[in-house]
C-alpha positions as CSV (number, residue, x, y, z in Angstrom):
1,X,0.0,0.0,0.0
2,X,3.0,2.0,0.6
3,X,4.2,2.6,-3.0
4,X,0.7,3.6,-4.0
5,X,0.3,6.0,-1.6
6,X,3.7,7.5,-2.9
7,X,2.5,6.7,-6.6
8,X,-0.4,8.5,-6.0
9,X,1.4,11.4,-4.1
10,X,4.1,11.2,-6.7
11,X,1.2,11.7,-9.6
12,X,-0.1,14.6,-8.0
13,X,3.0,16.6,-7.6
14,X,2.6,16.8,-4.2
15,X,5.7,16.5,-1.6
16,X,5.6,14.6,1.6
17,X,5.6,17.5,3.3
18,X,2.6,18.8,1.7
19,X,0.8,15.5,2.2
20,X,1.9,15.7,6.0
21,X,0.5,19.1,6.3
22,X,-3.1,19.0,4.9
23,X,-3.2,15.0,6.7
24,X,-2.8,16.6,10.4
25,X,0.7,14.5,10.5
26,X,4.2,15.0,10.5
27,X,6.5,14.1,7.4
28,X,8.0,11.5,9.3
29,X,5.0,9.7,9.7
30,X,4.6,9.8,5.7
31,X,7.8,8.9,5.3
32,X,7.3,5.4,7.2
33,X,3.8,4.8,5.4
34,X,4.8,5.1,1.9
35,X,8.2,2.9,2.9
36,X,5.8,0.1,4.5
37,X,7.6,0.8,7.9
38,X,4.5,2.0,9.3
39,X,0.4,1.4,8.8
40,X,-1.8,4.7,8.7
41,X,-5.1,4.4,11.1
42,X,-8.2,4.2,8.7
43,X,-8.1,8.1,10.1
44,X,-4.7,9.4,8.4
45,X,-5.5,6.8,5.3
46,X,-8.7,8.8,4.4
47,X,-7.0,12.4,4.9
48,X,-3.9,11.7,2.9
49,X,-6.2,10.4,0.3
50,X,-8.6,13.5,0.7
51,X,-5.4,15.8,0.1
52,X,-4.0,13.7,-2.6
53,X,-7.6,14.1,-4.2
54,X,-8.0,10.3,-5.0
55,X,-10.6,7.3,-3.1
56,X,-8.7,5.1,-0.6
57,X,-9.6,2.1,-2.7
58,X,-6.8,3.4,-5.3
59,X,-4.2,2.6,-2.7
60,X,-5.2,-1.0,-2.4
61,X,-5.7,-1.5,-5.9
């Protein structure tokens, strides 16, 4: 799920930083999701999707 979430992030020309921000996390936290290292609460899964501007289902796709 990672690499989509940076896939998507990626596509959208957005930096982890900028993810973090609109998500209500640090980059840190970002950092560790998209590298597998770490799994988002259903909470942070649906904000960085909101802020990437694609559905949650893309990341398990």
């Amino acid at each position: 799920m990672g690499a989509r979430i940076r896939a998507a992030r990626e596509h959208a020309n957005l930096t982890q930083e900028a993810v973090a921000n609109g998500a209500s996390t640090d980059r840190p936290s970002v950092v560790r999701i998209e590298a597998g290292q770490q799994s988002p609460t259903s909470d942070t899964l649906f904000r960085i999707a909101r802020v990437i501007g694609v559905s949650v289902a893309e990341f398990f796709r």
